[in-house]
C-alpha positions as CSV (number, residue, x, y, z in Angstrom):
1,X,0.0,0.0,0.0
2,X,1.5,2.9,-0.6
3,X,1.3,6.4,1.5
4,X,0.8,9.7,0.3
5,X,3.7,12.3,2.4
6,X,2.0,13.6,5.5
7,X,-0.9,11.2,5.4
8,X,-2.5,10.2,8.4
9,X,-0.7,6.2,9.2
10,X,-3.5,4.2,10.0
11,X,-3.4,0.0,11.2
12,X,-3.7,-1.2,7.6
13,X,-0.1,0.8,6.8
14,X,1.5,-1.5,10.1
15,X,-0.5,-4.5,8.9
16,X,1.8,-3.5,5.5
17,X,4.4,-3.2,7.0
18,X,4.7,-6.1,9.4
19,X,3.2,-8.4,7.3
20,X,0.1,-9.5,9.1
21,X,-3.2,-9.0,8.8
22,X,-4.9,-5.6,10.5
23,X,-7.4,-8.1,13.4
24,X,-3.7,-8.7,14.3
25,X,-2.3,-5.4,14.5
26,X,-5.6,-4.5,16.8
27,X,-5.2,-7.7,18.7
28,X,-1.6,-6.4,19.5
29,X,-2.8,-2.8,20.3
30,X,-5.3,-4.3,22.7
31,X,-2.5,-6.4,24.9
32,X,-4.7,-9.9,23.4
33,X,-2.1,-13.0,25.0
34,X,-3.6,-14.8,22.0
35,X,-0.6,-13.6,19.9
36,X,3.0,-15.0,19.7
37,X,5.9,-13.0,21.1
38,X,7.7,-13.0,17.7
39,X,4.7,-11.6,15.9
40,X,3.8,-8.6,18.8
41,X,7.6,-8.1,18.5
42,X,7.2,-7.7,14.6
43,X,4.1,-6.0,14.9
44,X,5.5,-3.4,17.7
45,X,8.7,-2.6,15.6
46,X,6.3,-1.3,12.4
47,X,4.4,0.7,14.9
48,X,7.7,2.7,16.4
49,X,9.2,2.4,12.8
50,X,6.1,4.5,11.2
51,X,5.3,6.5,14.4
52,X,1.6,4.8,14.5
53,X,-0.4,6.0,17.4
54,X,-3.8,4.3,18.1
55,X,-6.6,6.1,18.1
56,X,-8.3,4.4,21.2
57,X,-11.4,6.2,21.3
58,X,-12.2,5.7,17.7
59,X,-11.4,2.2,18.1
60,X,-14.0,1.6,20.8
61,X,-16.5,3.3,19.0
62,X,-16.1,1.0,16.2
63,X,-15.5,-2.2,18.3
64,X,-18.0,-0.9,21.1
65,X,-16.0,-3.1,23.2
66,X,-13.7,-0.6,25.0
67,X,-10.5,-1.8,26.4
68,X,-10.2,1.1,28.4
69,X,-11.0,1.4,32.2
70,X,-11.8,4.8,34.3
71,X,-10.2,5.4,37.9
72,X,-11.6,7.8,39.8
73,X,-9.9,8.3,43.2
74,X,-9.8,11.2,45.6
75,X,-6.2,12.0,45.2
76,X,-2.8,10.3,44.1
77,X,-0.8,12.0,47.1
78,X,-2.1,9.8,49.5
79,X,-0.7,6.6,49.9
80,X,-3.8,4.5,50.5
81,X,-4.7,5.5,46.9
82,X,-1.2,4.4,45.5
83,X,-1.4,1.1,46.8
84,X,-5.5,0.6,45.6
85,X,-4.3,2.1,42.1
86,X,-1.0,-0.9,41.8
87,X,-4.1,-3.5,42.8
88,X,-6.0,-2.4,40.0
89,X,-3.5,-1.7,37.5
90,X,-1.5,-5.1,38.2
91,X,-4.6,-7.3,37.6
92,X,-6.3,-5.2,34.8
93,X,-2.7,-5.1,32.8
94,X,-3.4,-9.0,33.1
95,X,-6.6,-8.7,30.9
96,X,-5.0,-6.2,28.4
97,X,-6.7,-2.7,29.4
98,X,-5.8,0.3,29.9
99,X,-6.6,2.4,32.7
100,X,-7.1,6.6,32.6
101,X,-6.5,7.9,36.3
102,X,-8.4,10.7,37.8
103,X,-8.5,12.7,41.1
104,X,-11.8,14.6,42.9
105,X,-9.8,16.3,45.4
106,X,-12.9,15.3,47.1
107,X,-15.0,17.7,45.4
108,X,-18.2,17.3,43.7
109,X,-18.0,19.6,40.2
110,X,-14.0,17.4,39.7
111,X,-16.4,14.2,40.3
112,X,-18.3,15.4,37.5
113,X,-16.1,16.4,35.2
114,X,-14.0,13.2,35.5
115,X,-17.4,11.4,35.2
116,X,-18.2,13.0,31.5
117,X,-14.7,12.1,30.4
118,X,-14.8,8.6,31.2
119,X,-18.4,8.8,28.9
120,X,-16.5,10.8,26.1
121,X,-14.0,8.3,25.9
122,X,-16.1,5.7,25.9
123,X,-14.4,3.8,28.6
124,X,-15.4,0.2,28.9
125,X,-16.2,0.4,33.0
126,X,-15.2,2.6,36.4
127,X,-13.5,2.1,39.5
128,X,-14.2,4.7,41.7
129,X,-13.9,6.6,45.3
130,X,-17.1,8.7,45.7
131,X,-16.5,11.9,47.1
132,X,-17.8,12.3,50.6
133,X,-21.6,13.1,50.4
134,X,-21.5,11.8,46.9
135,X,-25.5,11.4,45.5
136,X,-26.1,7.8,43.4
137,X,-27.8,9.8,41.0
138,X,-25.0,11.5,39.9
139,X,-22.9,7.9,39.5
140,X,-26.1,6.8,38.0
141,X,-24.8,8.4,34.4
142,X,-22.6,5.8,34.1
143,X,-24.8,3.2,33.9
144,X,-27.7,4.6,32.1
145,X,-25.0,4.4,29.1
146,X,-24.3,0.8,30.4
147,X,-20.9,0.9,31.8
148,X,-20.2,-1.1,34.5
149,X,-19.2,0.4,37.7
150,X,-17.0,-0.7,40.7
151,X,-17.3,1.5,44.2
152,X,-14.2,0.9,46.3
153,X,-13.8,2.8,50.0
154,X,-17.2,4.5,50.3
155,X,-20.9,3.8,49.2
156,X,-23.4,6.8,48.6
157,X,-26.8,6.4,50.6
158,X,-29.1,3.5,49.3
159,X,-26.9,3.2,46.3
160,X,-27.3,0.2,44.7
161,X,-23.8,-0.5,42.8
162,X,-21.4,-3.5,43.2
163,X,-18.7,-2.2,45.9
164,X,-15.5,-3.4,47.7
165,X,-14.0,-2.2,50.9
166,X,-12.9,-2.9,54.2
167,X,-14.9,-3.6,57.5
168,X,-14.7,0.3,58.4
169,X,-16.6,0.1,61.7
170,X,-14.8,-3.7,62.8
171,X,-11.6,-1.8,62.5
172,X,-12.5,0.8,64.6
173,X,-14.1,-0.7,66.9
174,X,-10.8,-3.3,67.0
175,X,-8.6,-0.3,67.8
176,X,-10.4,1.3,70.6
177,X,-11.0,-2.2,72.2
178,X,-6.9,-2.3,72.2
179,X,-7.0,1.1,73.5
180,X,-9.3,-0.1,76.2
181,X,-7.6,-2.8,77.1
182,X,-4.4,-0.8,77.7
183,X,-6.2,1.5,80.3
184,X,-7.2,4.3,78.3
185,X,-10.8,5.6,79.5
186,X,-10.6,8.8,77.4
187,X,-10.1,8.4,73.6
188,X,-10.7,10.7,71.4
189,X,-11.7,10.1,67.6
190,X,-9.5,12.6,65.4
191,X,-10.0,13.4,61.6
192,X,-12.5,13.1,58.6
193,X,-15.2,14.3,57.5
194,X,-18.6,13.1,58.8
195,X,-20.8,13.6,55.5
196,X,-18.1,10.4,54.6
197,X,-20.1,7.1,54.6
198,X,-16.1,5.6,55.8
199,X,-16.3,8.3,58.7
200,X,-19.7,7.1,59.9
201,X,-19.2,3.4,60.2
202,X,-15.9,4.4,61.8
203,X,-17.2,6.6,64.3
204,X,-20.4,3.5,64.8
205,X,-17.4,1.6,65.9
206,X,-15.5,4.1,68.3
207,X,-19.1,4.4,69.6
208,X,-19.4,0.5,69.6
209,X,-16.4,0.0,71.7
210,X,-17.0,2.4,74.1
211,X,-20.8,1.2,74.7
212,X,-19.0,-2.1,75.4
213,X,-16.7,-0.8,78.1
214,X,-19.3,1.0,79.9
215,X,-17.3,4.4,78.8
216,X,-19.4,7.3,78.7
217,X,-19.3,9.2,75.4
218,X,-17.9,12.6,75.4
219,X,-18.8,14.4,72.1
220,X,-15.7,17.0,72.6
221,X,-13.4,14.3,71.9
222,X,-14.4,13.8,68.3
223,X,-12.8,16.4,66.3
224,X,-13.3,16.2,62.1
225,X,-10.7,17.6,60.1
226,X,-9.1,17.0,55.9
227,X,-7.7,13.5,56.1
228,X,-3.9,14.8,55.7
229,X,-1.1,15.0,57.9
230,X,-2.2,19.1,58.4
231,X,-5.4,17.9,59.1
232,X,-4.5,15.6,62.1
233,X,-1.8,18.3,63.1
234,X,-4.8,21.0,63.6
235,X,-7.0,18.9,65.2
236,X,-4.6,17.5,68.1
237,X,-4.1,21.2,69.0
238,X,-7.5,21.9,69.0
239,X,-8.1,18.6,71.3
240,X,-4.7,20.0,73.5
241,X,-6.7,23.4,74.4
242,X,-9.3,21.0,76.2
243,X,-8.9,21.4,80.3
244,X,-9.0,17.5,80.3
245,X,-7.4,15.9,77.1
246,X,-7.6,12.3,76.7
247,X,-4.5,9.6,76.9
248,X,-5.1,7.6,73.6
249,X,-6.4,8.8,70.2
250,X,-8.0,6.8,67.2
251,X,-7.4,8.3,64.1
252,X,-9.3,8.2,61.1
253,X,-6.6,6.9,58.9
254,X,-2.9,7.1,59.3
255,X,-2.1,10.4,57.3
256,X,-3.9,12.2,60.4
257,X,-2.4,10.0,62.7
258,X,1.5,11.3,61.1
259,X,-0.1,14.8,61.5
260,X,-0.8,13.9,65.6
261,X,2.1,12.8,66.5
262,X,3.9,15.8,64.9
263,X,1.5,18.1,66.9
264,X,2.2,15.9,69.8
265,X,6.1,16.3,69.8
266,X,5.7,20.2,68.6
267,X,3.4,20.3,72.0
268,X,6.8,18.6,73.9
269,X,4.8,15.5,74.5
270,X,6.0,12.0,73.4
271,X,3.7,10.2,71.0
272,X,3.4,6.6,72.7
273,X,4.3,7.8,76.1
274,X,1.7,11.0,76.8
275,X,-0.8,9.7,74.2
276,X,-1.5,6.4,72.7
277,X,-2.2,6.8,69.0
278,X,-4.0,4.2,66.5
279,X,-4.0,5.3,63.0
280,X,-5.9,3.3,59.7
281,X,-5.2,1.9,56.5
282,X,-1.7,0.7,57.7
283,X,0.3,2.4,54.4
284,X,4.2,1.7,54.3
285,X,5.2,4.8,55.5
286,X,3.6,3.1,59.1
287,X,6.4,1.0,59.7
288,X,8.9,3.4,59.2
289,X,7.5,6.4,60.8
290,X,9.0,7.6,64.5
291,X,7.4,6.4,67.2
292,X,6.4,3.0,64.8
293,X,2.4,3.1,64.3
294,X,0.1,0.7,65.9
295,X,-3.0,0.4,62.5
296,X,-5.6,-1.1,61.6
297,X,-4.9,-2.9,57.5
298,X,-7.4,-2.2,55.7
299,X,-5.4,-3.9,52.6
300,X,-5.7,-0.9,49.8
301,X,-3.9,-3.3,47.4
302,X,-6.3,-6.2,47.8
303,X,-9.0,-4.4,47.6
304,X,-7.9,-2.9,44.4
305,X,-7.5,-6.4,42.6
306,X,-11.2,-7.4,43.9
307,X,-12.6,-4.0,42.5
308,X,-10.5,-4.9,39.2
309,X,-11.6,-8.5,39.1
310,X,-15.3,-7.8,40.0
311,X,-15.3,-5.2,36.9
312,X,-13.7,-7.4,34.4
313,X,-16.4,-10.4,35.5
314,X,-18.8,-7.3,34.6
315,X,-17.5,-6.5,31.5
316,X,-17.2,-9.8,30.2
317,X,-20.8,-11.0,31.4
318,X,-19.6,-13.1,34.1
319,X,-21.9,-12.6,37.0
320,X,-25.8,-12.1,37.2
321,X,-27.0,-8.5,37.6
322,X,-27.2,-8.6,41.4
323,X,-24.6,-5.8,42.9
324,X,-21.8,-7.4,45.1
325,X,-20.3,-6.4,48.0
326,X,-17.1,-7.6,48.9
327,X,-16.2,-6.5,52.5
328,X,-12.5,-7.3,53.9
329,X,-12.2,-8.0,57.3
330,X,-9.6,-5.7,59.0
331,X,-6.4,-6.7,61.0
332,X,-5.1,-4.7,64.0
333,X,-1.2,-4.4,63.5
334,X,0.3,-3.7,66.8
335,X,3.5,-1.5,67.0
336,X,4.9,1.6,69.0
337,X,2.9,4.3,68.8
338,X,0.3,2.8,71.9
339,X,3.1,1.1,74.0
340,X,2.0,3.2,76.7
């Protein structure tokens, strides 16, 4: 076939050029395991030889099978997020898609926006993070144009999607029982935001712990804040003003709990010593952080290859049309930070 100068190389010029047919250049461009290595090598080496770039979106159109896959998260900087986004991305890569990454900052118009492009790109189904306070009509787009959906960390009120996450209010309810049990009588409940569906089965099992005990509730003691390390840093001076501050704090995950025990040691107290902290999510940076942190797992990387693997079984037509929900049981990982 032979190309005009400064014509527009499409897969029938690589099919040319490598010798195969074009179901075989697409079958490469889609990651299929159904070809040999020597043939995706061949096919691959026409592609960076003509400077062929695949017009994905045009491609789904045509195929109306996408190969692509949305991810909406809150945001990449925290690390719970990084370790749910290798989940996913290690067993989607398995199935041969392709997944476009976006962040809501935790803000509605961003959930939105990202929403409209996964529809303008025809993407072939979503993972996704609702924003806290998130409304299932506004996830509801998605499927009215038929694309599966995955929630992972948080589920809107009476939404009715397929959703994976951990035991939220078990792993609260773990750590203040391990509070309890090493004395503490006055724990507060430190960062998040309570319009969060994740910060109200948390708090249900602070509150279920305490009920337990016999320990009287003391609503001064929960303080909400951003779930960053300057969130938990402004709300353990806030709880510090208090004539009576508590001995032990549970934190909602461990980015506040990093932003605690700074306040703590900026305060001249000794996290683990003047206050027993519990963070959750147990991210990497746990184990390495001074004083070590006492967590609960709540296994971001597992539960990012369930969310994958429940979307692919949608995609494909795997499963009935019943939503799932897959719920992780949490594990309390003892360390320094509550030695006290």
């Amino acid at each position: 076939m032979k190309r005009e100068r400064g014509s527009r190389i499409t897969l029938k010029h690589v099919a040319e050029h490598a010798g195969v047919s074009p179901s075989t250049v697409s079958l490469v461009l889609r990651g299929s395991s159904e070809i040999p290595e020597i043939t995706h090598r061949k096919v691959m080496d026409s592609i960076n030889h003509l400077g062929y770039v695949y017009d994905r979106v045009a491609a789904n159109l045509r195929s109306r099978n996408s190969s692509t896959i949305g991810l909406i998260v809150a945001e990449i900087a925290n690390p719970f997020f990084s370790e749910l986004l290798n989940g996913v991305h290690q067993s989607l890569d398995k199935q041969g898609y392709t997944v476009i990454l976006g962040a809501t900052f935790d803000l509605n118009t961003n959930q939105d926006r990202l929403i409209s492009t996964m529809l303008e790109y025809r993407v072939g189904g979503v993972i996704m993070s609702p924003i806290s306070g998130s409304s299932q009509e506004s996830i509801e787009r998605l499927r009215k144009w038929g694309i599966p959906v995955v929630l992972v960390g948080k589920l809107p009120a009476n939404a009715n999607f397929d959703y994976v996450s951990a035991d939220y209010s078990l792993g609260a309810q773990m750590a203040v029982e391990h509070l309890i049990r090493k004395g503490h009588r006055r724990i507060s409940f430190l960062g998040g935001v309570t319009a969060s569906s994740s910060w109200q089965a948390r708090k249900q099992g602070y509150l279920n712990a305490l009920n337990e005990a016999g320990l009287e509730y003391d609503e001064s003691l929960i303080i909400t804040s951003t779930v960053t390390k300057k969130g938990g840093f402004k709300a353990v001076q806030q709880l510090l003003q208090q004539p009576n501050p508590p001995t032990a704090s549970f934190c909602y995950n461990d980015l506040v709990a990093f932003g605690v025990m700074a306040g703590l040691t900026q305060a001249g107290l000794k996290p683990g010593r003047d206050m027993a902290i519990v963070g959750f999510d147990n991210i990497e940076e746990s184990e390495m952080f001074t004083p070590t942190l006492t967590t609960v797992s709540a296994s971001p990387h597992l539960m990012g290859t369930y969310a994958a693997n429940l979307l692919h079984q949608r995609i494909m037509g795997m499963d009935d049309d019943r939503p799932q929900q897959i719920i992780l049981k949490p594990e309390l990982v003892i360390r320094e930070s509550c030695s006290s």
